[in-house]
C-alpha positions in Angstrom: 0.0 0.0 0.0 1.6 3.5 -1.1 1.2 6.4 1.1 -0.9 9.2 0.3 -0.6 11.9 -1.7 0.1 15.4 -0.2 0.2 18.7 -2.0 3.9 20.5 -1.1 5.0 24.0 -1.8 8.4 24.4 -2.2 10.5 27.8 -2.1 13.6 28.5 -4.7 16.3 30.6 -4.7 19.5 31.0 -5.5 22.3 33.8 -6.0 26.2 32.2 -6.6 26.8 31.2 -10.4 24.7 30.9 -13.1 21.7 31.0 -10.9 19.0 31.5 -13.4 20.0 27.6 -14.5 20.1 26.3 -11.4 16.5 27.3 -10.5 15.6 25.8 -14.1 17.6 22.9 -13.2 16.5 22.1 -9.7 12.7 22.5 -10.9 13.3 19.9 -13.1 15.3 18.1 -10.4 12.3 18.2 -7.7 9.4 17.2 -10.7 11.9 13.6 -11.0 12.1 12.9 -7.4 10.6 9.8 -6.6 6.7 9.8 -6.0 6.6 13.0 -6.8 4.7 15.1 -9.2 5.8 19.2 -10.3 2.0 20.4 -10.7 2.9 24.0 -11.6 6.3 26.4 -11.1 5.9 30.2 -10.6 7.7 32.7 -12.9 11.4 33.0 -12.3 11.8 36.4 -9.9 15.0 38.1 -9.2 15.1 39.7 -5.5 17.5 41.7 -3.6 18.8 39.8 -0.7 16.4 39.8 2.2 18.0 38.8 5.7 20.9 37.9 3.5 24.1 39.1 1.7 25.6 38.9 -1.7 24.1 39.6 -5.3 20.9 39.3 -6.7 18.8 35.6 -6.2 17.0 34.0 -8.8 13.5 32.9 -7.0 10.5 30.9 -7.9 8.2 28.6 -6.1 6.4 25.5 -7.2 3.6 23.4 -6.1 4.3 19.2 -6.1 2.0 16.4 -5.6 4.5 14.3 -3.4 3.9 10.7 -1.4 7.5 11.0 0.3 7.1 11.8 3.7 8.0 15.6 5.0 11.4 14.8 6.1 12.4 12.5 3.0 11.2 15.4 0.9 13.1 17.8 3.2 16.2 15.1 2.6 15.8 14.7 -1.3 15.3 18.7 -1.4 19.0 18.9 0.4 20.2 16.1 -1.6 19.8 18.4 -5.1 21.3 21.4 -3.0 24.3 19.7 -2.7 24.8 18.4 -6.3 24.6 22.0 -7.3 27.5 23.1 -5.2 25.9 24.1 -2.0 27.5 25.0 1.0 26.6 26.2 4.2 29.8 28.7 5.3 27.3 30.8 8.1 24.2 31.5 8.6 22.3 33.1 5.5 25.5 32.9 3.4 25.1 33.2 -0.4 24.0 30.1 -2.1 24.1 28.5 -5.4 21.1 26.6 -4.4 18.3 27.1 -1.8 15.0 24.6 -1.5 13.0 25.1 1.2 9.8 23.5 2.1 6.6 26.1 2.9 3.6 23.9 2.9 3.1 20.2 3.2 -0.5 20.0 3.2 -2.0 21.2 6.3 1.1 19.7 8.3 1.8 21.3 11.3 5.8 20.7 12.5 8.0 22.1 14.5 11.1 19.8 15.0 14.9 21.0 15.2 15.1 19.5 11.4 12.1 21.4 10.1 9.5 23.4 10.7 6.4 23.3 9.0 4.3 26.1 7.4 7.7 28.0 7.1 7.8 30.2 9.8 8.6 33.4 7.5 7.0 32.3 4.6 4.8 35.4 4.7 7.5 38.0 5.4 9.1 37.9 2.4 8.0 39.3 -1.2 10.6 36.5 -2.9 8.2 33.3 -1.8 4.5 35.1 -1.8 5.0 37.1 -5.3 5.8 33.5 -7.0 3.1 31.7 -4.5 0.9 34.0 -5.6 0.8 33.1 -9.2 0.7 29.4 -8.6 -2.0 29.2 -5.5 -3.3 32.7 -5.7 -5.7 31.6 -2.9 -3.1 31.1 -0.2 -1.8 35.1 -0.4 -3.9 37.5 0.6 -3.5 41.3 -0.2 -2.7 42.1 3.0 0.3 40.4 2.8 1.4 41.5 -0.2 0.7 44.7 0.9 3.3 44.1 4.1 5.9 43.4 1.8 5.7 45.7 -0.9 8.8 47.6 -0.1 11.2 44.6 -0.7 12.9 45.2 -3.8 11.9 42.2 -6.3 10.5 41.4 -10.2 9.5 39.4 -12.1 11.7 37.9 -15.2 10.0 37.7 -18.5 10.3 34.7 -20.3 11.3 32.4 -17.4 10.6 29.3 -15.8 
């Protein structure tokens, strides 16, 4: 018997290298995971770091129908981090790859591994502009309206 099916949202960014093509790449990468299904990926944004340094990231965000558990997608999610070169030097460091889960269902978590809705999902215009397009029911205005001053847009022709 196969385990259920859960709908996932999953956060991208990244800002060392050729960080357009990583994005592209690690979409593609997440879709092939195992049990796993890429329903739709946002537009490709570029942001200004936000709690971060370095240059510009590349973000996007895509919804996945997934039967891998939230810490073996949190596992396979780090797994393609590191075949494109991540490190983690400090805290918030610059990145040539970032996945982070936001949603897994209605999954409520909070362990030392993960924490589960993201707990600053909401804070930051580089996850809830992309969110937006693909589950435009989960933003609100309001909250696009709190974040409206973070410096971000959206790249045509992307994703």
């Amino acid at each position: 018997m196969s385990a259920p099916s859960v709908m996932a949202c999953v956060a991208f960014g990244a800002n060392l290298g050729d960080a357009v093509a990583t994005v592209q790449q690690a979409l593609l990468d997440v879709g092939g995971l195992p049990s796993t299904h890429l329903l739709r990926a946002s537009s490709l944004y570029r942001s200004a770091p936000y709690e971060a340094q370095g240059p510009d990231f590349i973000n996007a965000v895509a919804l996945l129908q997934t039967q891998l558990s939230p810490l073996a997608l949190l596992h396979a999610l780090q797994a393609i981090e590191l075949q494109s070169g991540r490190e983690r030097p400090y805290k918030n460091a610059p990145r040539t790859l970032d996945l982070d889960v936001i949603f897994y269902g209605d999954v409520r978590l909070s362990t030392p591994e993960l924490t589960l809705p993201h707990p600053r999902w909401h804070e930051r215009a580089f996850v809830l502009l992309p969110l937006a397009e693909v589950w435009p029911e989960r933003v609100s205005s309001a909250q696009l309206a709190a974040v409206k001053d973070q410096a971000i847009e959206r790249l045509h022709g992307s994703a």
